[in-house]
Backbone as XML, in Angstrom:
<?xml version="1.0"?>
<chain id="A" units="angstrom">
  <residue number="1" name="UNK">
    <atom name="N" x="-2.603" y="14.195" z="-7.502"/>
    <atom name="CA" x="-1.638" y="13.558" z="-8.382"/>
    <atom name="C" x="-0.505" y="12.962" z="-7.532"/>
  </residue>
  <residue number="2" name="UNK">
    <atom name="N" x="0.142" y="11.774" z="-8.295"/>
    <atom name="CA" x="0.491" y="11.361" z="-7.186"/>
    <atom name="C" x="2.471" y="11.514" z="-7.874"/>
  </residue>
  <residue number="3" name="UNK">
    <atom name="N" x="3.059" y="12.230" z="-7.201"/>
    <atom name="CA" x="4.565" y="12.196" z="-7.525"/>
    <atom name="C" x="5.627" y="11.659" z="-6.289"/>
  </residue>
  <residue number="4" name="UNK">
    <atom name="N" x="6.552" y="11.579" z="-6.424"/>
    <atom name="CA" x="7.724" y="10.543" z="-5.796"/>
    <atom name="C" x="7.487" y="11.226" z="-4.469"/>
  </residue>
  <residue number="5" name="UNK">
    <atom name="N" x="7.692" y="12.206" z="-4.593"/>
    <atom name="CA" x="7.657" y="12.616" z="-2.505"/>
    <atom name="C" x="6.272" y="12.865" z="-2.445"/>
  </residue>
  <residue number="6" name="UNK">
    <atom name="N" x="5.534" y="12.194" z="-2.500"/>
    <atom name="CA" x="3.853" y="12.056" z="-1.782"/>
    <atom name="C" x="4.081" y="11.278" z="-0.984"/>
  </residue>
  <residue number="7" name="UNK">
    <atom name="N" x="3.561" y="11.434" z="0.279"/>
    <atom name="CA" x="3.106" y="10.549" z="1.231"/>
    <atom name="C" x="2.009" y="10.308" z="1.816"/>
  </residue>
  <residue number="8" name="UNK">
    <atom name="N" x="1.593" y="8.814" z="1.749"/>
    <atom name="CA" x="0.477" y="8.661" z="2.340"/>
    <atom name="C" x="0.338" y="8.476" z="3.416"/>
  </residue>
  <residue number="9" name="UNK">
    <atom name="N" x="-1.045" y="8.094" z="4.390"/>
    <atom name="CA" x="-1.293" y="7.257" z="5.734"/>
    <atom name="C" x="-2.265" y="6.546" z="5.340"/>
  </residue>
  <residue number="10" name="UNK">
    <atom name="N" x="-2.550" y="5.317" z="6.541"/>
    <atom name="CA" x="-3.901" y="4.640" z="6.359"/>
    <atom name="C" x="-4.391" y="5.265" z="7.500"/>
  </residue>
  <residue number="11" name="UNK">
    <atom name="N" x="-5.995" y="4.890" z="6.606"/>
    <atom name="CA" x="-6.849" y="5.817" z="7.725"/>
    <atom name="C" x="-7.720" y="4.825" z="8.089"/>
  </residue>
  <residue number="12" name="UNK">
    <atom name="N" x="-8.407" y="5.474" z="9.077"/>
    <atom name="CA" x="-8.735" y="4.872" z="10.569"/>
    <atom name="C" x="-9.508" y="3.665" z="10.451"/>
  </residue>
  <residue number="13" name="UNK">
    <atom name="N" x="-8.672" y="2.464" z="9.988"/>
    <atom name="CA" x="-10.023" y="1.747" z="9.079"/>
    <atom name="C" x="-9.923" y="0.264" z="10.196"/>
  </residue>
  <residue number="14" name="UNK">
    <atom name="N" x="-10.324" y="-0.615" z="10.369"/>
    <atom name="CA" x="-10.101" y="-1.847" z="11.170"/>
    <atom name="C" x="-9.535" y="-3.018" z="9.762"/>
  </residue>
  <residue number="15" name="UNK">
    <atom name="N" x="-8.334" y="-3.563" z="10.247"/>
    <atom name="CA" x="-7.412" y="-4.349" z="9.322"/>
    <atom name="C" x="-6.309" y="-5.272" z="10.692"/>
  </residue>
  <residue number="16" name="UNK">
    <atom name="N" x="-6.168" y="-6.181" z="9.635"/>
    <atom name="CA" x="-5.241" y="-7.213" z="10.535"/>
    <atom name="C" x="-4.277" y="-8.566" z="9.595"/>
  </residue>
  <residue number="17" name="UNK">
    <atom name="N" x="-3.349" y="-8.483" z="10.310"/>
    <atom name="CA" x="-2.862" y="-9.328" z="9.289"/>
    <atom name="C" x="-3.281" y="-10.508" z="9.378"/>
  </residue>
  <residue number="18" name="UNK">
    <atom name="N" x="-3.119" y="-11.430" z="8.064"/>
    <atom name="CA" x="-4.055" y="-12.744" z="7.904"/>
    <atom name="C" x="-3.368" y="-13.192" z="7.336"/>
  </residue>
  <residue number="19" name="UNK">
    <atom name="N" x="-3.671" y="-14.667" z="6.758"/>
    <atom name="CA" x="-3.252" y="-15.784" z="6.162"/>
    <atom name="C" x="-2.337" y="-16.843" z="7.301"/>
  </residue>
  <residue number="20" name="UNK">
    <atom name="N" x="-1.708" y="-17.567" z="6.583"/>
    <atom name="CA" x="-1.090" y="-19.045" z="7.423"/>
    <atom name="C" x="-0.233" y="-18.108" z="7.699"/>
  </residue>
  <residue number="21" name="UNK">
    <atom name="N" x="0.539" y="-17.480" z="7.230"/>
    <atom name="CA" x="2.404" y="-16.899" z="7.581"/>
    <atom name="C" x="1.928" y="-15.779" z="8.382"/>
  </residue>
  <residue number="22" name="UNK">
    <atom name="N" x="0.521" y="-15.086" z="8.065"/>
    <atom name="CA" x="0.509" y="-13.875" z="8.745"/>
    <atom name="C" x="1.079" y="-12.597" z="7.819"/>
  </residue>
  <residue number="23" name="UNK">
    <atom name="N" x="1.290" y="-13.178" z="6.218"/>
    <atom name="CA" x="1.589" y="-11.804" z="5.151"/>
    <atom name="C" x="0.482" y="-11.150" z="5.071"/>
  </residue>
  <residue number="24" name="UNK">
    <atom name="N" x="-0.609" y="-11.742" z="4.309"/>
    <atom name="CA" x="-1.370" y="-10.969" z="3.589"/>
    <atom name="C" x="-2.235" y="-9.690" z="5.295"/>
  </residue>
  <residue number="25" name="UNK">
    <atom name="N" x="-2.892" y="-8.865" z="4.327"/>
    <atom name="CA" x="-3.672" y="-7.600" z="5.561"/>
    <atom name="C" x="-5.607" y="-7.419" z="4.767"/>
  </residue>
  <residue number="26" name="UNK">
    <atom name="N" x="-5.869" y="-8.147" z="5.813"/>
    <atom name="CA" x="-7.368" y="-7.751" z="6.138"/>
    <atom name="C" x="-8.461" y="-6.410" z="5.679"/>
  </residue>
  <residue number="27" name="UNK">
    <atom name="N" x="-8.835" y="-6.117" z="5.278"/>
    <atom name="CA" x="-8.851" y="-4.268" z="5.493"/>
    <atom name="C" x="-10.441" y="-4.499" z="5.475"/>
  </residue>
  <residue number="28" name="UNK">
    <atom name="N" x="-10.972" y="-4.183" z="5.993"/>
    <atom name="CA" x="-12.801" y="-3.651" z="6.166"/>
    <atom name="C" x="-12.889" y="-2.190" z="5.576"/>
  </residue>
  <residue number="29" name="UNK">
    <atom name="N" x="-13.462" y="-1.928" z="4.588"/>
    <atom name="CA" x="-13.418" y="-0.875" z="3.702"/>
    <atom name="C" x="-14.813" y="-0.626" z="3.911"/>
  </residue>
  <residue number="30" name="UNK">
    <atom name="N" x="-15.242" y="0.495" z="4.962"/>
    <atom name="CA" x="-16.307" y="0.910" z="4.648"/>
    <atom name="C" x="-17.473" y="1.692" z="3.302"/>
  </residue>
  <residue number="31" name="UNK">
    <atom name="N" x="-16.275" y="2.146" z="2.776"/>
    <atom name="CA" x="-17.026" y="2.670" z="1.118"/>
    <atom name="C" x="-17.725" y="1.462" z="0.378"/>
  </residue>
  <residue number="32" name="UNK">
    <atom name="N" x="-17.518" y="0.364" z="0.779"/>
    <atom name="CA" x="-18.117" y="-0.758" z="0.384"/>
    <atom name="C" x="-18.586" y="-1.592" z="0.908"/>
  </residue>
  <residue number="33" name="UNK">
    <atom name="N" x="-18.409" y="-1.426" z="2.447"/>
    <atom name="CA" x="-19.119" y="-2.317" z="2.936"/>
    <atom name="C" x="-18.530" y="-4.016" z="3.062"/>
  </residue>
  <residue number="34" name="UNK">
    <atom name="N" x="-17.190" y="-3.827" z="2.912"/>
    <atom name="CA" x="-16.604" y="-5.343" z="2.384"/>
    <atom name="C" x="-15.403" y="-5.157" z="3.058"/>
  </residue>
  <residue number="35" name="UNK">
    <atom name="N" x="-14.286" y="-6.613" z="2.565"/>
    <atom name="CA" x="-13.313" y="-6.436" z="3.441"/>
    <atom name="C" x="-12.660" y="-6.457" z="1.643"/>
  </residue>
  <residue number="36" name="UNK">
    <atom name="N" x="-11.128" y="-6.141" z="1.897"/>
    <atom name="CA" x="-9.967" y="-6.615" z="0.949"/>
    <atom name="C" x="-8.894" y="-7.181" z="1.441"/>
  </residue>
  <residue number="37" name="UNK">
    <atom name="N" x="-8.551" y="-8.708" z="0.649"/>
    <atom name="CA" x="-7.369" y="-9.047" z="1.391"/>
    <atom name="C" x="-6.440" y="-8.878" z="0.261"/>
  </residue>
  <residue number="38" name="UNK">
    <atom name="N" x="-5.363" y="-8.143" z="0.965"/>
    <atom name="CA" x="-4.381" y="-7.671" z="0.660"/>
    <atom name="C" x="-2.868" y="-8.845" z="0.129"/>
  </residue>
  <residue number="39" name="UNK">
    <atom name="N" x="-2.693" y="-9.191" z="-1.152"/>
    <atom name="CA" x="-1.479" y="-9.882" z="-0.894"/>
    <atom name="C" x="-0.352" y="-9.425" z="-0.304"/>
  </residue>
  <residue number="40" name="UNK">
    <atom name="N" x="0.699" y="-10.378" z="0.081"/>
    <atom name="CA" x="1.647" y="-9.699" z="0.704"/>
    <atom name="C" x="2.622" y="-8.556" z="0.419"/>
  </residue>
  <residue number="41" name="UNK">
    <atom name="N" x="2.674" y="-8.596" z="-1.078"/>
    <atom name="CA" x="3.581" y="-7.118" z="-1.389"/>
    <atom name="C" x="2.531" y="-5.960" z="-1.143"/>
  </residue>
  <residue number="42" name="UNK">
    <atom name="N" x="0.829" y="-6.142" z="-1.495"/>
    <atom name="CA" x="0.468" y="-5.312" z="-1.159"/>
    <atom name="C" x="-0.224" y="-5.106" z="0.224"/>
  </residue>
  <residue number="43" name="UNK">
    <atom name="N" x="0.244" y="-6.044" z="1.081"/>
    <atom name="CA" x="0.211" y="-5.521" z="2.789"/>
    <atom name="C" x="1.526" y="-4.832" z="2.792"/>
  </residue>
  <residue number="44" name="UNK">
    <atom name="N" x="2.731" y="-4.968" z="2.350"/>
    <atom name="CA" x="3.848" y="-3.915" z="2.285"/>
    <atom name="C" x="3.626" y="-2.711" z="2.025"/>
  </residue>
  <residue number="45" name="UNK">
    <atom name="N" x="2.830" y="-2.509" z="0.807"/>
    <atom name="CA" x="2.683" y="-1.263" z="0.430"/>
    <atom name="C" x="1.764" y="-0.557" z="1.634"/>
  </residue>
  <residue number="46" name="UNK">
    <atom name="N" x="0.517" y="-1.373" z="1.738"/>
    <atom name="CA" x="-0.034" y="-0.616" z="2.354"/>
    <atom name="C" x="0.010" y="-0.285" z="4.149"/>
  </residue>
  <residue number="47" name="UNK">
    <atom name="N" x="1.217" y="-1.147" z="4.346"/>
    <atom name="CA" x="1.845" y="-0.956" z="5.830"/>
    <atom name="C" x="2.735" y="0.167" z="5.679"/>
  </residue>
  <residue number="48" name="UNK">
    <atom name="N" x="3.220" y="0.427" z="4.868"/>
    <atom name="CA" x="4.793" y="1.381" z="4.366"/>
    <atom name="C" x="3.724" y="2.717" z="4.247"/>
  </residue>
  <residue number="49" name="UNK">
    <atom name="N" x="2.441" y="2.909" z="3.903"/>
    <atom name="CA" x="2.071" y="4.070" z="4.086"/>
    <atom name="C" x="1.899" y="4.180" z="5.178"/>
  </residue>
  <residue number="50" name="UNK">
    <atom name="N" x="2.109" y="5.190" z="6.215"/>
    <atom name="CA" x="2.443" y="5.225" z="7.493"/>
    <atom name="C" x="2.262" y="6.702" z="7.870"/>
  </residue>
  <residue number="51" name="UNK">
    <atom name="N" x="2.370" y="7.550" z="6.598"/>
    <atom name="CA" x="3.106" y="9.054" z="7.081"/>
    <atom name="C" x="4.078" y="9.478" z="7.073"/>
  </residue>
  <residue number="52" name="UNK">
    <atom name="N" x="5.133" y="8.445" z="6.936"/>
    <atom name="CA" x="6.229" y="8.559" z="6.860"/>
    <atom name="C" x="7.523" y="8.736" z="5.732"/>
  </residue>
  <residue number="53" name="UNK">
    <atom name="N" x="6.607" y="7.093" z="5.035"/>
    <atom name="CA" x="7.494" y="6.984" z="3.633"/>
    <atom name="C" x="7.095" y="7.879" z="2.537"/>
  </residue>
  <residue number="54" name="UNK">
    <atom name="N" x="7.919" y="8.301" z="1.416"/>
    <atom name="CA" x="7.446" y="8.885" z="0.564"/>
    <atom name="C" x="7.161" y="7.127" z="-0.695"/>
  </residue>
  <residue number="55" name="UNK">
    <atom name="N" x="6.787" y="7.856" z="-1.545"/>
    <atom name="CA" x="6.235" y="6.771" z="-2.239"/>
    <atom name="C" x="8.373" y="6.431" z="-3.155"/>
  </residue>
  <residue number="56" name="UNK">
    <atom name="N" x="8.969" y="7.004" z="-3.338"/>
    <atom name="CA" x="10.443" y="7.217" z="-3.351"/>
    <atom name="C" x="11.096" y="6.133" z="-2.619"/>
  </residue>
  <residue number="57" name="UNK">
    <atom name="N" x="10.960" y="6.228" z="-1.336"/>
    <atom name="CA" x="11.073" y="5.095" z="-0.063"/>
    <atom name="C" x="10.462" y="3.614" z="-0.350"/>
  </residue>
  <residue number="58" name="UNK">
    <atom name="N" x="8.877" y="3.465" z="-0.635"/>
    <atom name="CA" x="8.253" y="2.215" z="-0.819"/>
    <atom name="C" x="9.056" y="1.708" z="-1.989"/>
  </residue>
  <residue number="59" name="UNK">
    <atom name="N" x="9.241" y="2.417" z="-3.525"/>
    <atom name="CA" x="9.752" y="1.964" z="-4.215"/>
    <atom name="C" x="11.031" y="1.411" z="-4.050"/>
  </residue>
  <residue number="60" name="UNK">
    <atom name="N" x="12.311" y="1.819" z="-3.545"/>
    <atom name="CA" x="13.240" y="1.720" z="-3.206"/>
    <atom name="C" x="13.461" y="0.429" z="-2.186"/>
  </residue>
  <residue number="61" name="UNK">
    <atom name="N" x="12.441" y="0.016" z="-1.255"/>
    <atom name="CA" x="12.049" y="-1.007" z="-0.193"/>
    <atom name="C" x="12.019" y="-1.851" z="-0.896"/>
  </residue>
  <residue number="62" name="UNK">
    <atom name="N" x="10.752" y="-2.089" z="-1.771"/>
    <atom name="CA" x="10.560" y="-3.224" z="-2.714"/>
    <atom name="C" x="11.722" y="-3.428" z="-3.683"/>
  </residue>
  <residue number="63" name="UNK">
    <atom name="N" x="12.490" y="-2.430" z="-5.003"/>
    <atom name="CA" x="13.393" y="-2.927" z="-5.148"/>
    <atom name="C" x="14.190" y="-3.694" z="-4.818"/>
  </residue>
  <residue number="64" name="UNK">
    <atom name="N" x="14.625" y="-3.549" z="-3.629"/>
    <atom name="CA" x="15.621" y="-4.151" z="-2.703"/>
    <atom name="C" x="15.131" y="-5.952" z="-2.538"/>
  </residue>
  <residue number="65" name="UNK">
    <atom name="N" x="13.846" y="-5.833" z="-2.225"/>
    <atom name="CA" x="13.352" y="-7.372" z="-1.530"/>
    <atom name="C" x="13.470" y="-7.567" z="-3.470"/>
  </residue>
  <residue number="66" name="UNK">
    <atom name="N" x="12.714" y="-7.079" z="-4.077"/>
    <atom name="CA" x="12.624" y="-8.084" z="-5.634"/>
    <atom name="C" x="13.069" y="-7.162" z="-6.883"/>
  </residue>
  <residue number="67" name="UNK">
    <atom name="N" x="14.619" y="-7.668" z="-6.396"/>
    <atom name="CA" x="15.213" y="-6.611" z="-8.249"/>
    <atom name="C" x="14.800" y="-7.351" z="-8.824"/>
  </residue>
  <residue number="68" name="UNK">
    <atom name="N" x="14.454" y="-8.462" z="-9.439"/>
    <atom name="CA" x="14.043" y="-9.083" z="-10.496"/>
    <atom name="C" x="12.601" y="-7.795" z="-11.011"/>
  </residue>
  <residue number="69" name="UNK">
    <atom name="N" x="12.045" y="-7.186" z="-10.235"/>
    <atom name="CA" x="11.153" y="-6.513" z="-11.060"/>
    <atom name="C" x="11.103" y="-5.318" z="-10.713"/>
  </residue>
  <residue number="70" name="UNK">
    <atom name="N" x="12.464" y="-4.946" z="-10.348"/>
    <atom name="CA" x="12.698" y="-3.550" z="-10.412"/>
    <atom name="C" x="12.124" y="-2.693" z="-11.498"/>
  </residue>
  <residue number="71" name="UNK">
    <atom name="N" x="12.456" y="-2.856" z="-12.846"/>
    <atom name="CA" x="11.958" y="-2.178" z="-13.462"/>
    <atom name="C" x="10.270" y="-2.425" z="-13.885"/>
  </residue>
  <residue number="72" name="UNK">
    <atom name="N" x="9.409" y="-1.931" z="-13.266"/>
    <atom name="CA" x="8.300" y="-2.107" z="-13.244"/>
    <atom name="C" x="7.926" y="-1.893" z="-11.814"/>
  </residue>
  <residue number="73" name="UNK">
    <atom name="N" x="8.680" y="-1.711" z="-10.867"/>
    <atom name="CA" x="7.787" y="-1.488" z="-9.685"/>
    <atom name="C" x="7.196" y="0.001" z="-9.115"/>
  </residue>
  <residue number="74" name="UNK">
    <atom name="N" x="7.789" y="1.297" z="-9.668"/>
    <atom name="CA" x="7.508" y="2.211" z="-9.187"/>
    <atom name="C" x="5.729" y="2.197" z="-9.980"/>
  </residue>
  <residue number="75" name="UNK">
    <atom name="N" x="5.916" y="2.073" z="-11.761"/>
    <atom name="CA" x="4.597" y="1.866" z="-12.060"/>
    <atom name="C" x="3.348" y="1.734" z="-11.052"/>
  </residue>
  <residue number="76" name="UNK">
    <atom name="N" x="3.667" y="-0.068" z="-10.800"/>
    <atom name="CA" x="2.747" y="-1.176" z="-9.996"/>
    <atom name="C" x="2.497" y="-0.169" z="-8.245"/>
  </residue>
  <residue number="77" name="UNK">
    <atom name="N" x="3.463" y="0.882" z="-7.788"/>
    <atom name="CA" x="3.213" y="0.945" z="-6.647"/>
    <atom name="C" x="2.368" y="2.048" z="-6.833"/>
  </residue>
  <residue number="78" name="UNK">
    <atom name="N" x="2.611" y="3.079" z="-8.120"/>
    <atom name="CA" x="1.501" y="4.047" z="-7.969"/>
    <atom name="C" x="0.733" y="3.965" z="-8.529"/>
  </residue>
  <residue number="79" name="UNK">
    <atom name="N" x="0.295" y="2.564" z="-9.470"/>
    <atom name="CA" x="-1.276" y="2.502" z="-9.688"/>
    <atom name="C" x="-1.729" y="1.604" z="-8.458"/>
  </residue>
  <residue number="80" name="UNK">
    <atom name="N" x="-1.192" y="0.730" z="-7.468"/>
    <atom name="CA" x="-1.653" y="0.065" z="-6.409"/>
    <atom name="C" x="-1.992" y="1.150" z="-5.040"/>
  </residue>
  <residue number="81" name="UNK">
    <atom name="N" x="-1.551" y="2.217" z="-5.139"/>
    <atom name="CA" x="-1.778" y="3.130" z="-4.084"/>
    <atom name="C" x="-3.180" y="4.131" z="-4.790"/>
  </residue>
  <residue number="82" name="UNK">
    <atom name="N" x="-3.129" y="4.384" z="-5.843"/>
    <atom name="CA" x="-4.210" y="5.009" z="-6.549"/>
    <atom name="C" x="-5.327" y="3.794" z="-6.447"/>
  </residue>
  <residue number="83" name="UNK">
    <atom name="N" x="-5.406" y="2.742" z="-6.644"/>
    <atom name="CA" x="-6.485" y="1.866" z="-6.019"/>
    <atom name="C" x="-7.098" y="2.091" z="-4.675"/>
  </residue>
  <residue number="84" name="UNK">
    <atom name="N" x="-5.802" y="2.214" z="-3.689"/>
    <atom name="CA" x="-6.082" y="2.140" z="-2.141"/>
    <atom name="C" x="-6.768" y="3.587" z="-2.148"/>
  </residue>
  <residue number="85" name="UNK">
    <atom name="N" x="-6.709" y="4.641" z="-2.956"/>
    <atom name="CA" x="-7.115" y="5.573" z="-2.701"/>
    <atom name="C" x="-8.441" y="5.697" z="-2.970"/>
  </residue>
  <residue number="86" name="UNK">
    <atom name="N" x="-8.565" y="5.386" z="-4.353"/>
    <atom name="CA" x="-9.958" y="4.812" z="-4.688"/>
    <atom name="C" x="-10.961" y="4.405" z="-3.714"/>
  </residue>
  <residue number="87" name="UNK">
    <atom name="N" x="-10.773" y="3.595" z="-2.805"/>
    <atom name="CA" x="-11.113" y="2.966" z="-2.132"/>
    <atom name="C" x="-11.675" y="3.149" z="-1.071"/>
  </residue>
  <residue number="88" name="UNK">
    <atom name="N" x="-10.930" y="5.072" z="-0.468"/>
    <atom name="CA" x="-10.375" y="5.500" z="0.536"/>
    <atom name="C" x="-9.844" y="5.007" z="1.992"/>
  </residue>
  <residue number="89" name="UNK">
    <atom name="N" x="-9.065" y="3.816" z="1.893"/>
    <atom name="CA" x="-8.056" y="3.250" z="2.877"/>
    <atom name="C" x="-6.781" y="3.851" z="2.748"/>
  </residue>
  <residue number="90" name="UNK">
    <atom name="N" x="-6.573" y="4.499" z="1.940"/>
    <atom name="CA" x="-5.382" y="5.612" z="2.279"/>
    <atom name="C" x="-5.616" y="6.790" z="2.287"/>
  </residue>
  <residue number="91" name="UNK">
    <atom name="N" x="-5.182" y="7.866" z="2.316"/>
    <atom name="CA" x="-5.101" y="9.301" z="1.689"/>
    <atom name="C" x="-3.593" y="10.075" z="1.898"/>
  </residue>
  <residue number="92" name="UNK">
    <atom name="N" x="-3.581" y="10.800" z="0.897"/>
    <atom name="CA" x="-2.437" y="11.222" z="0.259"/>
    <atom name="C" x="-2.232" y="12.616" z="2.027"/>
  </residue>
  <residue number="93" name="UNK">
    <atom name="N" x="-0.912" y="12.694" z="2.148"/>
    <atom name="CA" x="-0.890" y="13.765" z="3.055"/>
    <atom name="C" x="-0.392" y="14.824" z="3.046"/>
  </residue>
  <residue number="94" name="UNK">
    <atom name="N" x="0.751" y="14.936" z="2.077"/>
    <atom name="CA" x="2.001" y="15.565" z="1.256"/>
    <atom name="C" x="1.690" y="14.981" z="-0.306"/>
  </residue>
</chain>
């Protein structure tokens, strides 16, 4: 379950950042056999899992870059991290 001080990491997966600017992130997801490209808020998210941040922190990050959708972002970050988990390109560590 996923609550405000969870923290994730990405795991050991091969990813790179892509597109013209260099936002969006690459990810080769072996559970599928495929890649996912990541838009750029969600190469944030999934750079900000680290080990470090709590999911408290990511929310608080993004606020900052887009109050316009502050209210709605803690939602969007823990069903977008419950995807990555899905997925298993993250896992929860705390």
């Amino acid at each position: 379950m996923i609550v405000e001080n969870s923290i994730f990491m990405r795991r050991n997966l091969m990813w790179r950042w892509d597109g013209e600017q260099g936002k969006h992130v690459l990810v080769g997801v072996p559970k599928t056999r495929s890649a996912h490209m990541l838009n750029p808020i969600g190469a944030k998210i999934f750079i900000l899992c680290d080990g470090k941040h709590t999911i408290t922190d990511i929310v608080s990050i993004l606020k900052e870059e887009f109050p316009e959708a502050a209210y709605r972002i803690s939602d969007d970050v823990i069903r977008f991290i419950e995807y990555l988990c899905s997925l298993e390109i993250v896992e929860q560590i705390r």
